[in-house]
C-alpha positions in Angstrom: 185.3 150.4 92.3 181.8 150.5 93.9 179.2 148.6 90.9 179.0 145.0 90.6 180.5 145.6 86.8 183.3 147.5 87.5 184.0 144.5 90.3 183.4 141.5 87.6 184.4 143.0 84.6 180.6 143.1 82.9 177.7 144.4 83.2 174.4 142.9 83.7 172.8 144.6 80.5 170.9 143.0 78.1 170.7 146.4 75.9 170.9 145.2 72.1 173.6 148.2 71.9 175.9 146.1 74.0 175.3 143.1 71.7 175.8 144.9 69.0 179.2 146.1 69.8 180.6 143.7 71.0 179.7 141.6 68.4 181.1 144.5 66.3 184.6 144.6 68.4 185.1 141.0 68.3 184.9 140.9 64.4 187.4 144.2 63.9 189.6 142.7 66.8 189.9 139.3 64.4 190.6 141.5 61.6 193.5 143.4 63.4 195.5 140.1 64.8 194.8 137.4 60.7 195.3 140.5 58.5 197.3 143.7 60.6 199.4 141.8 62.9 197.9 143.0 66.0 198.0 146.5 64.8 195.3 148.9 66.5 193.5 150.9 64.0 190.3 153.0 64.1 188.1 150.8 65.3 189.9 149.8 68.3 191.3 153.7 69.1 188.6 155.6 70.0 188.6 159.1 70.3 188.2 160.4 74.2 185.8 163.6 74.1 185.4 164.6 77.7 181.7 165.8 78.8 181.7 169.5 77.9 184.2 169.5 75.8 184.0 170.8 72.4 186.1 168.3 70.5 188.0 164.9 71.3 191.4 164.9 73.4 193.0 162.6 71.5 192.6 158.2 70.7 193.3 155.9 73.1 194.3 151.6 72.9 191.2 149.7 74.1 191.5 146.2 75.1 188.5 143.8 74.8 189.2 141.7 78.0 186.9 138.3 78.7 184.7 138.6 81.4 186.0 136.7 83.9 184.6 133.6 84.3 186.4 133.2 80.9 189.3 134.6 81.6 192.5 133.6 79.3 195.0 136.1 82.0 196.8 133.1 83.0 197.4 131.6 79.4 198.8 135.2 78.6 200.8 135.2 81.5 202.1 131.9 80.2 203.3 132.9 77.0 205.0 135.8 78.3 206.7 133.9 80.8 208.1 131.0 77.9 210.4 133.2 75.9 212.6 136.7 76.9 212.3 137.2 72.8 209.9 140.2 72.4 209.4 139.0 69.0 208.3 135.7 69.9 206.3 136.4 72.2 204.6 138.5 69.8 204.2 136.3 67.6 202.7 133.8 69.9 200.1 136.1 70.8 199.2 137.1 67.5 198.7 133.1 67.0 196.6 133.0 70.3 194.5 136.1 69.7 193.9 135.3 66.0 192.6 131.9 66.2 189.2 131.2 68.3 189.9 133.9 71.2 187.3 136.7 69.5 184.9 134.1 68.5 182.0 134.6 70.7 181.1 138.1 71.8 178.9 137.0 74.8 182.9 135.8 76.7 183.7 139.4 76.6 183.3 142.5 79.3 181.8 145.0 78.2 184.3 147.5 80.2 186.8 148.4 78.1 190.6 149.1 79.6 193.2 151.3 78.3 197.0 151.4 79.7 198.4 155.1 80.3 202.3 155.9 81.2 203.0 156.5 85.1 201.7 160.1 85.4 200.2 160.5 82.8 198.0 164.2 82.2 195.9 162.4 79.7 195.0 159.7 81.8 194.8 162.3 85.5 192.3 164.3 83.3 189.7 161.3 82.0 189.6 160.5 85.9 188.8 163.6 87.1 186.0 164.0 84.2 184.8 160.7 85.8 182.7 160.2 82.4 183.5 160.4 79.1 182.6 159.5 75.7 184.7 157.2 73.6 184.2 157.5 70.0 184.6 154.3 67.6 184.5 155.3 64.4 185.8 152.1 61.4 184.3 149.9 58.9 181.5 152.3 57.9 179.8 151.9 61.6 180.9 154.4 64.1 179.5 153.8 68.3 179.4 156.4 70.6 179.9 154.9 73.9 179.1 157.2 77.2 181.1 155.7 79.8 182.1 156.1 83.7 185.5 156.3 84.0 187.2 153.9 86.9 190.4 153.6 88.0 191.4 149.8 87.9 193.7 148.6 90.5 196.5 146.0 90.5 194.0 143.4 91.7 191.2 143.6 89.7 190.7 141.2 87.3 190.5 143.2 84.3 193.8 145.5 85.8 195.5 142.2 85.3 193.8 140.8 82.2 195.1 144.2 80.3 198.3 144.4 81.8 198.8 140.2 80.4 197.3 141.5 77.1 199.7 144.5 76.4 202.9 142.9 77.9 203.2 140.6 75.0 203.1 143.3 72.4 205.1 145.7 74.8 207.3 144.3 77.1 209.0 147.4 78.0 205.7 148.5 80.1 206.5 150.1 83.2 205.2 148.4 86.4 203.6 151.2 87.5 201.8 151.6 84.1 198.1 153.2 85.1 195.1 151.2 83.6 191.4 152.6 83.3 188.2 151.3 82.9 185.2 152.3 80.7 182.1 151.0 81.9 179.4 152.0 79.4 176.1 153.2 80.1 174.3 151.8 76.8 171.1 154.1 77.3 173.0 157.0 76.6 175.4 155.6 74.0 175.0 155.0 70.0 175.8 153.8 67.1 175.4 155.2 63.6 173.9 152.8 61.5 171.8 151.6 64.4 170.5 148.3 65.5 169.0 146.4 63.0 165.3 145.7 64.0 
C-alpha cells in the first residue's frame, strides 16, 4: 500500500460525498445489528462492476471499520477470545455493534474491506482490475463509489480490524482468508438523490 489512506485506514477528504455516506452507512449498519441481527442486506452488499464491464460481477460484504485512532480491534478480539460458543459470541457482538459503535460517522474509514475465500477468482479478478466501482443501492438512496482496489495485508490495521469484525459472526474463517480494500475516489463517485445543498 503506497497512499497515506490505504496506510491509516482514511482519507484526508473533506468531499461532502464522503460525509454523506458515511453518515448514510452508519445509519443502515445500526439498522442491520437492533432490527436484522447483523444480517447484511443491500445497503451493505454492493454490487462490484469492474471498469469496462458491462454489468456487475456479483455483491460483496463490506465492513465499515473505525479509522484507527478509534479503533475497537482489540475489544473484538476480546470477545472472540471469552467464549468458544459461536452463538455467544454472536450474540455479544450484535450487543457491541448495536449499541453506540455506529454512532458517529466521522470514527469511521472511509476504505471499505471485504473478506474473500483463499483463492478466490472473484477476489484475483477485482485486483487485477485495480479499480472498480461498488454499487450501494437501499433505503431509496443508491452511491456509486469508484474505488482503487488494494490488497490489505496481515498487518495493516484495517486487515486486522476486518478479520476481528467477521470472526465473531464466522468463526469458521480460514486463516489465510484474503481481505481487500476500497479506497474511494469521491470526485468520480455518486449518489442518487445527491447531496442536499
Amino acid at each position: 500500500m503506497t497512499t497515506v489512506a490505504a496506510a491509516l485506514g482514511s482519507s484526508y477528504s473533506d468531499h461532502p460525498l464522503r460525509d454523506m455516506f458515511l453518515k448514510w452507512q452508519c445509519r443502515v449498519r445500526q439498522i442491520a445489528m437492533r432490527e436484522n441481527d447483523g444480517r447484511p442486506d443491500d445497503a451493505i452488499m454492493p454490487a462490484v462492476q469492474l471498469h469496462g464491464a458491462d454489468a456487475p460481477m456479483g455483491h460483496i460484504i463490506t465492513v465499515l471499520n473505525k479509522a484507527t485512532a478509534y479503533s475497537v480491534t482489540a475489544e473484538l478480539t476480546h470477545m472472540a477470545a471469552k467464549t468458544n460458543d459461536p452463538a455467544q459470541r454472536r450474540e455479544q457482538a450484535l450487543r457491541f455493534l448495536s449499541a453506540t459503535h455506529y454512532q458517529k460517522h466521522r470514527e469511521f474509514s472511509d476504505l471499505l474491506t471485504a473478506t474473500f475465500p483463499p483463492g478466490s477468482p472473484g477476489a484475483a479478478a477485482i485486483r487485477e482490475a485495480e479499480r472498480c466501482r461498488l454499487i450501494f443501492d437501499a433505503y431509496s438512496q443508491r452511491f456509486e463509489l469508484d474505488c482503487k482496489v488494494w490488497r490489505l495485508a496481515p498487518h495493516n490495521p484495517l486487515y486486522q480490524a476486518t478479520w476481528a469484525h467477521n470472526f465473531l459472526f464466522n468463526p469458521a474463517l480460514p486463516p489465510d482468508t484474503e481481505i481487500l480494500g476500497f479506497e474511494p475516489d469521491w470526485e468520480a463517485s455518486g449518489a442518487e438523490p445527491g447531496i442536499a445543498r
